[in-house]
ZAKOLMI-877404 format. One record per residue: residue number from 1; chain; y, x, z of N, C-alpha, C in turn. Coordinates in steps of 0.1 Angstrom, whole numbers, plus 5000, padded with zeros to 4 digits. Layout:
! ZAKOLMI-877404
> n/chain/nY/nX/nZ/caY/caX/caZ/cY/cX/cZ
> NUM/A/Y/X/Z/Y/X/Z/Y/X/Z
...
//
This chain:
! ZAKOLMI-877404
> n/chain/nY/nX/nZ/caY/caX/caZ/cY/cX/cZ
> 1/A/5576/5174/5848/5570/5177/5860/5555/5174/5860
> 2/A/5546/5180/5866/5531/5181/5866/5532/5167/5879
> 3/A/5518/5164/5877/5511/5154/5885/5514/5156/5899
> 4/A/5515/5169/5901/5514/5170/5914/5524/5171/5923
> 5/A/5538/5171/5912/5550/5171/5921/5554/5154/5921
> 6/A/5541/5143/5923/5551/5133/5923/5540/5121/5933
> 7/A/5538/5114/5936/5530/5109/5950/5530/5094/5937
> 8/A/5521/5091/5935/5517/5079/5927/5510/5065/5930
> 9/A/5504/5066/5942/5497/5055/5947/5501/5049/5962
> 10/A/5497/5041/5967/5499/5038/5982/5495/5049/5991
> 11/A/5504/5052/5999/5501/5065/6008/5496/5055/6021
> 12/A/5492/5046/6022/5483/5043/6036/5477/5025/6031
> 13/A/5470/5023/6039/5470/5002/6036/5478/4997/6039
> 14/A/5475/4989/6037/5487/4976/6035/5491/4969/6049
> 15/A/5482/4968/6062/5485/4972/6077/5493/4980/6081
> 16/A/5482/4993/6080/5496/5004/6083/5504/5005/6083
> 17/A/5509/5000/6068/5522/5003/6058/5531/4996/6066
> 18/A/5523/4981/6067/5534/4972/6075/5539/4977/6087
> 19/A/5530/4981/6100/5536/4990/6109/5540/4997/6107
> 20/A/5538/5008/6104/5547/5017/6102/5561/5015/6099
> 21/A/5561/5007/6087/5577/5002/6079/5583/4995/6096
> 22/A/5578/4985/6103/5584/4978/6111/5592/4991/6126
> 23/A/5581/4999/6127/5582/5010/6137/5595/5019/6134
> 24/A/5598/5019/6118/5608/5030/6111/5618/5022/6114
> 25/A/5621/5008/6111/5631/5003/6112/5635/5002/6128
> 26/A/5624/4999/6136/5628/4997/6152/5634/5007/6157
> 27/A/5635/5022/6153/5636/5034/6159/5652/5036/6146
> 28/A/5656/5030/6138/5664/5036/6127/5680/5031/6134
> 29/A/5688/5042/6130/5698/5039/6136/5706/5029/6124
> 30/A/5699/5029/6111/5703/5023/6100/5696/5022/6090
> 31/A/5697/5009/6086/5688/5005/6072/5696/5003/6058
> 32/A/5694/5012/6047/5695/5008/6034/5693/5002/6027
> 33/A/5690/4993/6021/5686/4979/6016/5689/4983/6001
> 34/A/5676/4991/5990/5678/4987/5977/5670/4979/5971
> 35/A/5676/4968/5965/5667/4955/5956/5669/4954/5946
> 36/A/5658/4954/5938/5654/4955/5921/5649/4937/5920
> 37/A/5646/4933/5904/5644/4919/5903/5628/4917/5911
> 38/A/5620/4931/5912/5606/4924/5913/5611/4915/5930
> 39/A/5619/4918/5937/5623/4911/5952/5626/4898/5949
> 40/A/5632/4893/5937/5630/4880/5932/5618/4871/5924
> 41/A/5613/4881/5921/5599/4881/5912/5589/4873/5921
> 42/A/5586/4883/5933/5580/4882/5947/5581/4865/5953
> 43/A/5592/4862/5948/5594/4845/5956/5588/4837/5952
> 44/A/5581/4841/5934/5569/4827/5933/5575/4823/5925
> 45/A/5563/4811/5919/5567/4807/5905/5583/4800/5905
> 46/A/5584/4792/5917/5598/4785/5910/5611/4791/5909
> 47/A/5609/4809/5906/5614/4816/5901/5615/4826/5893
> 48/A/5604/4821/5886/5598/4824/5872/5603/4823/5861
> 49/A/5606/4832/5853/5616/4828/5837/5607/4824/5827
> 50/A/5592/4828/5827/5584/4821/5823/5576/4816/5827
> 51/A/5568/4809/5810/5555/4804/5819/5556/4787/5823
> 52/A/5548/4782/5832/5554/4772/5836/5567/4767/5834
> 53/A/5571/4776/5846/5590/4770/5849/5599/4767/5838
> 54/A/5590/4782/5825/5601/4778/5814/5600/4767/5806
> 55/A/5587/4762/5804/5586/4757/5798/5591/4745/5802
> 56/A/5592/4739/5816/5595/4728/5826/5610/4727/5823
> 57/A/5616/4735/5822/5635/4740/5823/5636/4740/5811
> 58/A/5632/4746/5800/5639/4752/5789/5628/4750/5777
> 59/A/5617/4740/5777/5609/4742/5764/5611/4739/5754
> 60/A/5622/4726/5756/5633/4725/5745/5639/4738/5738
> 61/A/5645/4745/5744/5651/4759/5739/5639/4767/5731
> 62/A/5630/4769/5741/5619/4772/5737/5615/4770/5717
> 63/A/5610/4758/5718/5610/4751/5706/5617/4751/5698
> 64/A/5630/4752/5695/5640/4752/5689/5642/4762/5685
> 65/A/5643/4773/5692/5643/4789/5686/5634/4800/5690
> 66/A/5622/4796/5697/5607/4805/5691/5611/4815/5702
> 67/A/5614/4814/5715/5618/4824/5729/5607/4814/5736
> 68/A/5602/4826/5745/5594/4819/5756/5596/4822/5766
> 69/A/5611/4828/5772/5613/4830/5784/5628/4835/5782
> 70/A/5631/4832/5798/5649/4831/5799/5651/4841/5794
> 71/A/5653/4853/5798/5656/4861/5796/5658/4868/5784
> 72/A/5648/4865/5771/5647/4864/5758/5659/4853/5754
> 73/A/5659/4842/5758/5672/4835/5754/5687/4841/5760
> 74/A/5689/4846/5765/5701/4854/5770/5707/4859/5759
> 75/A/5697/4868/5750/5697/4873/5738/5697/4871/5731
> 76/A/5694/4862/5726/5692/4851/5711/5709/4850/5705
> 77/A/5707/4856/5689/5719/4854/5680/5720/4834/5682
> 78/A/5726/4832/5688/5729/4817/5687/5740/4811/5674
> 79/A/5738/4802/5667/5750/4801/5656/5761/4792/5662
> 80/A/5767/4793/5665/5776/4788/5676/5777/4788/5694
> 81/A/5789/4788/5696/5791/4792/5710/5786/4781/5718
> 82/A/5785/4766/5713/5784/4754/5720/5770/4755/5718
> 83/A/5761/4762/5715/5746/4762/5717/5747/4772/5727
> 84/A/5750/4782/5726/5750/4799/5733/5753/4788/5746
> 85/A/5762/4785/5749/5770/4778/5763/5758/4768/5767
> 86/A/5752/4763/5758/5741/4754/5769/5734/4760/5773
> 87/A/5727/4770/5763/5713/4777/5773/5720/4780/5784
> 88/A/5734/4790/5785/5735/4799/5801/5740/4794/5809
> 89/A/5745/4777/5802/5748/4765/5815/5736/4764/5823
> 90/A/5726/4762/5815/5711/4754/5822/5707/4772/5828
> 91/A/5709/4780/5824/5705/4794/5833/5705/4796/5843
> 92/A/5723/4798/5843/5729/4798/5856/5727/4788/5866
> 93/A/5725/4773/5862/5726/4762/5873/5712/4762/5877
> 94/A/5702/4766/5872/5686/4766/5872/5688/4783/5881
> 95/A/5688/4796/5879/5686/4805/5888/5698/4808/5894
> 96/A/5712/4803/5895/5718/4807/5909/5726/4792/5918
> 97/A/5723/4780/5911/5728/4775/5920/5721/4762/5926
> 98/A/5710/4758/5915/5697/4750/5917/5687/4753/5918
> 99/A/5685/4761/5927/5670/4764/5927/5673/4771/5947
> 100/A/5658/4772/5950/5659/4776/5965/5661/4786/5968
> 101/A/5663/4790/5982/5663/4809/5989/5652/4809/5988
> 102/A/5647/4823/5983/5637/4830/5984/5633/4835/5998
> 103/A/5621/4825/6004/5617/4833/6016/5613/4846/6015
> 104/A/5613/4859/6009/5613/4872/6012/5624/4876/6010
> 105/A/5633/4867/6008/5650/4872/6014/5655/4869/6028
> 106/A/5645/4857/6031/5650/4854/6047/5642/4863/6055
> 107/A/5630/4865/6050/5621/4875/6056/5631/4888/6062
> 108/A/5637/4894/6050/5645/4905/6052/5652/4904/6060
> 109/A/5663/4893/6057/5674/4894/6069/5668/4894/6083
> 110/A/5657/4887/6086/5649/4889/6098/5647/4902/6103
> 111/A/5643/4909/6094/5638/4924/6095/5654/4932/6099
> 112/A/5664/4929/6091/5671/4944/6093/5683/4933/6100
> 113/A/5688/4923/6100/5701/4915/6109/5706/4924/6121
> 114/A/5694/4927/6131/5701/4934/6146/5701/4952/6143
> 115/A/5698/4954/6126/5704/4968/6129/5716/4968/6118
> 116/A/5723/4981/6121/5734/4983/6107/5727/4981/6097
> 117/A/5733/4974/6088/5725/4976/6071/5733/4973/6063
> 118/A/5731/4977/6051/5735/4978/6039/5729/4973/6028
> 119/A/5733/4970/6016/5724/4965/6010/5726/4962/5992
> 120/A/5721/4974/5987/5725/4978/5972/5712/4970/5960
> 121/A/5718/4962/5950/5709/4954/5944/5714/4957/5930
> 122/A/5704/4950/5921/5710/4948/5904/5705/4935/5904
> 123/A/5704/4929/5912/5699/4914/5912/5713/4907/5908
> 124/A/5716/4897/5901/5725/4888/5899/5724/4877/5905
> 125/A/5714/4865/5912/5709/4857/5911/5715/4850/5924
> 126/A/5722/4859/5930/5729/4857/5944/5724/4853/5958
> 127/A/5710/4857/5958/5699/4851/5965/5707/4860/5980
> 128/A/5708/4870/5983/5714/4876/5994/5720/4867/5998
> 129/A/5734/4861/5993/5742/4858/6001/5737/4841/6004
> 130/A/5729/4833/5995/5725/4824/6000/5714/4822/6006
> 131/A/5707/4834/6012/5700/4836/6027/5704/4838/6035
> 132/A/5721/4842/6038/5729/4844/6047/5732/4862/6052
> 133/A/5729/4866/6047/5736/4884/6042/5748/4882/6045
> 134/A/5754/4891/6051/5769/4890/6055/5773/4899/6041
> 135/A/5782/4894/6032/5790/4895/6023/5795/4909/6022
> 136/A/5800/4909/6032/5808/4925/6033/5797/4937/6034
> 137/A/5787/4935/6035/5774/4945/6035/5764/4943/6019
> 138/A/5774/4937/6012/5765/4937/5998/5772/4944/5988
> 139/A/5764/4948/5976/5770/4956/5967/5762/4949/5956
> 140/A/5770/4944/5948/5761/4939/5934/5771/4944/5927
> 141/A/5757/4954/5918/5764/4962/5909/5761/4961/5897
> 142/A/5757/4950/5891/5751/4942/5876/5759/4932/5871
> 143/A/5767/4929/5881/5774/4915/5884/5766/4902/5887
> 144/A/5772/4892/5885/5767/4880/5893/5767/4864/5883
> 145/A/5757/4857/5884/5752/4846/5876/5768/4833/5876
> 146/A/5775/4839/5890/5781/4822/5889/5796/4830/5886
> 147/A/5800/4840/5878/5809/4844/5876/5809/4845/5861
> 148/A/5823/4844/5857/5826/4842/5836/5837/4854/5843
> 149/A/5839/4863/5829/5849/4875/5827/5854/4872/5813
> 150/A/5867/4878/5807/5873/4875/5796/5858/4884/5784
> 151/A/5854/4884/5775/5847/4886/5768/5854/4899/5758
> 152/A/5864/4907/5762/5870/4911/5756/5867/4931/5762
> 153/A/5872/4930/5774/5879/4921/5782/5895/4927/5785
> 154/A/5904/4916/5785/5915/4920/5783/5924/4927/5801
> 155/A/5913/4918/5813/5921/4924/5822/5907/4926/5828
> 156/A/5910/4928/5842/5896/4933/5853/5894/4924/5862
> 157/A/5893/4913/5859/5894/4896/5868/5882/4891/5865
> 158/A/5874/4885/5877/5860/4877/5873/5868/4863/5879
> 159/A/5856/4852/5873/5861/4837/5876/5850/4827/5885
> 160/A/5850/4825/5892/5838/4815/5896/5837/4803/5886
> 161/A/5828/4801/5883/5818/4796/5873/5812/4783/5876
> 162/A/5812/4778/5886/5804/4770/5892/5806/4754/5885
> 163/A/5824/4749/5890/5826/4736/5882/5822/4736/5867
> 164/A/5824/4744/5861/5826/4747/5843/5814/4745/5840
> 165/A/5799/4754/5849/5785/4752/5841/5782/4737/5847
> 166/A/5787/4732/5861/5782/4719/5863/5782/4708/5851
> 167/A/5796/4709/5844/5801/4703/5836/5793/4703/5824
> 168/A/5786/4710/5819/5782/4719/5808/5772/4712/5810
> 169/A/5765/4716/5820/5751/4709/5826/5755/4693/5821
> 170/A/5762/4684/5829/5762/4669/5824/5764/4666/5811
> 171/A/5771/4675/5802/5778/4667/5788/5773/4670/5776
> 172/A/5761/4685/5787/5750/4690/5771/5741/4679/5764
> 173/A/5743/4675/5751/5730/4669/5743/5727/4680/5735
> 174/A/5718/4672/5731/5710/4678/5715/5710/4697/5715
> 175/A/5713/4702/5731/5713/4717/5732/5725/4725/5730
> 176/A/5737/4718/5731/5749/4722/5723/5760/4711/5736
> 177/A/5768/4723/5743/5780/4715/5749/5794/4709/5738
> 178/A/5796/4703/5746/5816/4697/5736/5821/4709/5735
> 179/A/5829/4711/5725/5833/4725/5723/5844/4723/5731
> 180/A/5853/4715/5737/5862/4712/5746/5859/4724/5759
> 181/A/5840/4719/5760/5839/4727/5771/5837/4748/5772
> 182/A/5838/4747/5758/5836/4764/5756/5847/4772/5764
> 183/A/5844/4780/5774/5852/4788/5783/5859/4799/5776
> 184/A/5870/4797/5777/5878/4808/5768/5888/4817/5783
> 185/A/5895/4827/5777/5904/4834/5785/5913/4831/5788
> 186/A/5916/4824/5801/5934/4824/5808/5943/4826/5805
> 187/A/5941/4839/5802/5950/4851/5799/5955/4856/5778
> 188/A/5942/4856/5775/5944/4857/5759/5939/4850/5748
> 189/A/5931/4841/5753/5922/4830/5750/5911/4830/5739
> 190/A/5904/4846/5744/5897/4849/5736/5883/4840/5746
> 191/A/5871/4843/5742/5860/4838/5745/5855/4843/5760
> 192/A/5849/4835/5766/5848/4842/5781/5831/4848/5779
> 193/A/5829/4851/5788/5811/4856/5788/5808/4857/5800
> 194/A/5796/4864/5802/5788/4858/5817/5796/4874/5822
> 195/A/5793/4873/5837/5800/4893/5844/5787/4897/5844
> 196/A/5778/4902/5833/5766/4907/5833/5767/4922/5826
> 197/A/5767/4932/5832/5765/4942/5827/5753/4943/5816
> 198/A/5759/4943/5807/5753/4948/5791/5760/4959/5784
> 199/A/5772/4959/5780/5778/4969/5776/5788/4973/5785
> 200/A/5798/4983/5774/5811/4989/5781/5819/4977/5786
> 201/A/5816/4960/5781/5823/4952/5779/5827/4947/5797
> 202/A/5818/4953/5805/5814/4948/5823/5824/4946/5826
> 203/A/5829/4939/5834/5845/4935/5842/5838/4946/5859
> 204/A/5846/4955/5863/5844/4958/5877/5857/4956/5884
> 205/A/5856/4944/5890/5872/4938/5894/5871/4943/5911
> 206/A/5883/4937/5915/5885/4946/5929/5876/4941/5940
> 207/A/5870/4930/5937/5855/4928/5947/5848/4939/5946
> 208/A/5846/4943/5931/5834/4952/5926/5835/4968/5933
> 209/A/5849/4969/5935/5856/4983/5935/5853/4983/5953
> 210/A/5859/4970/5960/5857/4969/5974/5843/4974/5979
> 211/A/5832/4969/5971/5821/4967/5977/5811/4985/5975
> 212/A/5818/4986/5961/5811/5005/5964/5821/5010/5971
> 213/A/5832/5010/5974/5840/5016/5987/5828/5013/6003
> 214/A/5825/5001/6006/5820/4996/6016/5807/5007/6014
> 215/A/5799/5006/6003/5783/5009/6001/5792/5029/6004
> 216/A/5799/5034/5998/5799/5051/5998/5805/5052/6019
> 217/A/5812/5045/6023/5815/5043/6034/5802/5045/6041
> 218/A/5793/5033/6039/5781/5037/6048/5770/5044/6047
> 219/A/5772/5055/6037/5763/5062/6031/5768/5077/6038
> 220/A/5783/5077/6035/5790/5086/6045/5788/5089/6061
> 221/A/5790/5075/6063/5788/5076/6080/5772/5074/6084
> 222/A/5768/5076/6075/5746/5074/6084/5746/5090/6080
> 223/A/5753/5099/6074/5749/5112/6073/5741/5119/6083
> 224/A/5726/5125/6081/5724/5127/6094/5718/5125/6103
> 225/A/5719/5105/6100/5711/5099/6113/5698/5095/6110
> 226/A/5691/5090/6119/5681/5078/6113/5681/5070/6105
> 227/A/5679/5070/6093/5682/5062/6084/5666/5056/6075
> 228/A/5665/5046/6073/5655/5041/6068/5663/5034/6053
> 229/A/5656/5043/6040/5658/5037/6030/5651/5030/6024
> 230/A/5650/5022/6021/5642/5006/6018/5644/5002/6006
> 231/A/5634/5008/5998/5637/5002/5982/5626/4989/5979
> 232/A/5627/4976/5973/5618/4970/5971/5622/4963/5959
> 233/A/5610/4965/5950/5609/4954/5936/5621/4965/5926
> 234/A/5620/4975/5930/5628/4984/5916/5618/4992/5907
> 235/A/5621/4987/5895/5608/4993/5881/5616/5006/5877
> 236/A/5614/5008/5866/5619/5022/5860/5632/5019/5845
> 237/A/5639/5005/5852/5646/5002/5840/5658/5009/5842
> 238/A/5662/5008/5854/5676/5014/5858/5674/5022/5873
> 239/A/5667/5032/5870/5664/5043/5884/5672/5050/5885
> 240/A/5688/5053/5879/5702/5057/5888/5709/5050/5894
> 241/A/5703/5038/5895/5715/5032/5905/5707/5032/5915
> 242/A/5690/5030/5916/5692/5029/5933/5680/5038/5932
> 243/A/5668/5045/5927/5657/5052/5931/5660/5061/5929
> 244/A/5668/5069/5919/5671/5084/5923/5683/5084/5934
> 245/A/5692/5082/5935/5701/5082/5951/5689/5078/5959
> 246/A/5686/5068/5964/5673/5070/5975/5669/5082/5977
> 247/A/5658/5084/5964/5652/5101/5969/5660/5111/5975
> 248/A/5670/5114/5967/5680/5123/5968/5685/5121/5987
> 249/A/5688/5112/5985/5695/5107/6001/5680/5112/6014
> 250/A/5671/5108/6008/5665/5109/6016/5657/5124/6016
> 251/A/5659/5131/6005/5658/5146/6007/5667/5154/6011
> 252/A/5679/5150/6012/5692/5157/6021/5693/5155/6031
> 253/A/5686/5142/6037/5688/5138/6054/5674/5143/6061
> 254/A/5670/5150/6067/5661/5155/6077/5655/5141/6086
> 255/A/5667/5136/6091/5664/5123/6097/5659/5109/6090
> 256/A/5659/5109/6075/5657/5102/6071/5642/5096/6067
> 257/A/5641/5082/6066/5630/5081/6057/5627/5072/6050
> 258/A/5623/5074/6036/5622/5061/6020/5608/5057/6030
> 259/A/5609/5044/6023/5602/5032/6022/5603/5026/6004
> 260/A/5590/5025/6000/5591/5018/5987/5583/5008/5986
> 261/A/5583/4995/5985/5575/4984/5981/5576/4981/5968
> 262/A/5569/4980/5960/5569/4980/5944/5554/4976/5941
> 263/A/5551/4961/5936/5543/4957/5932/5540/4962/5918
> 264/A/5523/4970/5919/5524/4979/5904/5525/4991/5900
> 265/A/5537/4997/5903/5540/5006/5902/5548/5014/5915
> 266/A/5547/5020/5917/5549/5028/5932/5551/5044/5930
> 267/A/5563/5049/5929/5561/5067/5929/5571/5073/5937
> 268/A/5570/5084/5941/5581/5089/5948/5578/5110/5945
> 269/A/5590/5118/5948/5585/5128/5945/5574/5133/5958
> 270/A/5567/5142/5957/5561/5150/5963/5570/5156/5975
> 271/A/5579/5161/5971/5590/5169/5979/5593/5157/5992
> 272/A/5589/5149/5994/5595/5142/6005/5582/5133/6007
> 273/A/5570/5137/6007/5560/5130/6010/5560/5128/6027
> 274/A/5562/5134/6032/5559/5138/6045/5569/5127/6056
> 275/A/5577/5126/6046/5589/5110/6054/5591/5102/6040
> 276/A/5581/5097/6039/5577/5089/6029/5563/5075/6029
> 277/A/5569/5065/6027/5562/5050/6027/5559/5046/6012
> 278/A/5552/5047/6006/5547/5041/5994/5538/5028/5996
> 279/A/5542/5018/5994/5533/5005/5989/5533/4996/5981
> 280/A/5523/4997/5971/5520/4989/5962/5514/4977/5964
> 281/A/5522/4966/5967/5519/4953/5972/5531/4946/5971
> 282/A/5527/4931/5973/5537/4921/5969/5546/4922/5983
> 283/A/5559/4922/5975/5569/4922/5984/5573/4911/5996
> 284/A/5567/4899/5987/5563/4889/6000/5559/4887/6007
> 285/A/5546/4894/6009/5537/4894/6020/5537/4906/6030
> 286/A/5546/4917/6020/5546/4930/6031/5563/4921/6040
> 287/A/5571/4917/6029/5584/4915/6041/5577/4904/6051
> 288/A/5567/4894/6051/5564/4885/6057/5555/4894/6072
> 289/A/5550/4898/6071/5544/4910/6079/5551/4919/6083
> 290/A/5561/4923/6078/5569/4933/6090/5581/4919/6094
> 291/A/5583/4914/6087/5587/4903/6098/5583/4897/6108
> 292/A/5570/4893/6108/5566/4887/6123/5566/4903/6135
> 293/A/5563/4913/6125/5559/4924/6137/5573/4926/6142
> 294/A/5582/4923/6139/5595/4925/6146/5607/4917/6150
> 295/A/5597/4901/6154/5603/4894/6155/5596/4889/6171
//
């Protein structure tokens, strides 16, 4: 496609934008909620995989095998499971169960709580639900930090995670848990793994199945209406799960209208310029600002 079929920059300032976004939601009969990592990115350093934090958390790891950030260690050929199991003990208890709510997640709930909303993410980090997101209005479709799946996988069952990495957390030395503590399967007693969508290997268990029933449900019933789609902090790594449905949704609905916040990077097609919000700004200060304006 040529230049011209696609809207590239902020289509108003960063005022406006904020009005406007707060005006679309006051008048919407329903809000969409898609969230990419930059919405966690947005909360600030002490949720940084590098940098600082990593080296504060993890420089040890760091040093040891030449990664300078979490997310590079996720990856790392580790030569044993009881190394592999410390790093994603200190991961997981460091980004989903030790560390704080992101105020541009409380911000949000502010923003959309008194209307219908929904709310589609690839975030794992669980930050929604511990800002207080009602559960039944979420869809995490990457899976989730405080969940283990058989590594195989032999059935379609996730496990909460929580006692096992605490444990991991206390009894890790020298980078390496008791192999006592290595999480194996229930069921066949093969090796467990994180519910992180990487391969064909993903567990989509009947939470998983529940919650796109819930998300195609209210996608069904806004047909139509006022609907404000709300994409913030989505890059170009995985744009079918929430930025092409956005557009699309919101070129089929007349009533509809995208909103994009995306620090950086910002595009939308041409074809729907006209009910269309582009801003390239940090997502914390635009949700902080349409928060007060509609509060």
């Amino acid at each position: 496609m040529s230049s011209s079929q696609w809207i590239l920059q902020s289509t108003t300032t960063f005022s406006n934008g904020a009005k406007e976004l707060a005006r679309r939601i006051d008048e919407a009969d329903a809000v969409l909620v898609g969230a990419g990592a930059g919405l966690s990115t947005a909360c600030g350093p002490e949720f940084a995989y590098a940098g600082e934090r990593f080296e504060r958390l993890f420089g040890d790891f760091g040093q040891r095998y030449g990664y300078a950030d979490m997310y590079s260690g996720g990856f790392y050929p580790y030569a044993t499971p009881e190394e592999r199991w410390a790093f994603w003990a200190r991961n997981v208890w460091y980004n989903r169960y030790a560390c704080p709510v992101g105020e541009p997640y409380r911000d949000l709930l502010k923003i959309v709580r008194d209307k219908d909303y929904f709310v589609l993410t690839t975030n794992v980090d669980h930050q929604f639900q511990r800002a207080g997101f009602d559960k039944q209005r979420l869809f995490y479709t990457q899976g989730d930090y405080g969940l283990f799946q058989c590594s195989e996988p032999c059935h379609q069952r996730t496990y909460d995670n929580h006692d096992a990495v605490k444990a991991m957390i206390e009894q890790q030395r020298g980078l390496r848990i008791p192999s006592e503590l290595v999480p194996t399967c229930p069921v066949c007693g093969k090796p467990m793994s994180m519910n992180l969508r990487a391969d064909d290997t993903f567990v989509q268990d009947e939470g998983w199945y529940a919650a796109n029933r819930r998300y195609q449900e209210f996608v069904r019933d806004h047909q139509g209406q006022r609907v404000v789609y709300l994409e913030i902090g989505v890059g170009g790594n995985t744009p079918a799960i929430i930025k092409y449905p956005f557009w699309q949704m919101a070129a089929n609905n007349p009533q509809g209208f995208y909103a994009q916040v995306n620090y950086g990077e910002v595009i939308a097609p041409a074809a729907i310029a006209d009910r269309t919000l582009l801003l390239d700004a940090d997502a914390a200060q635009v949700l902080a600002a349409v928060s007060a304006l509609r509060s």
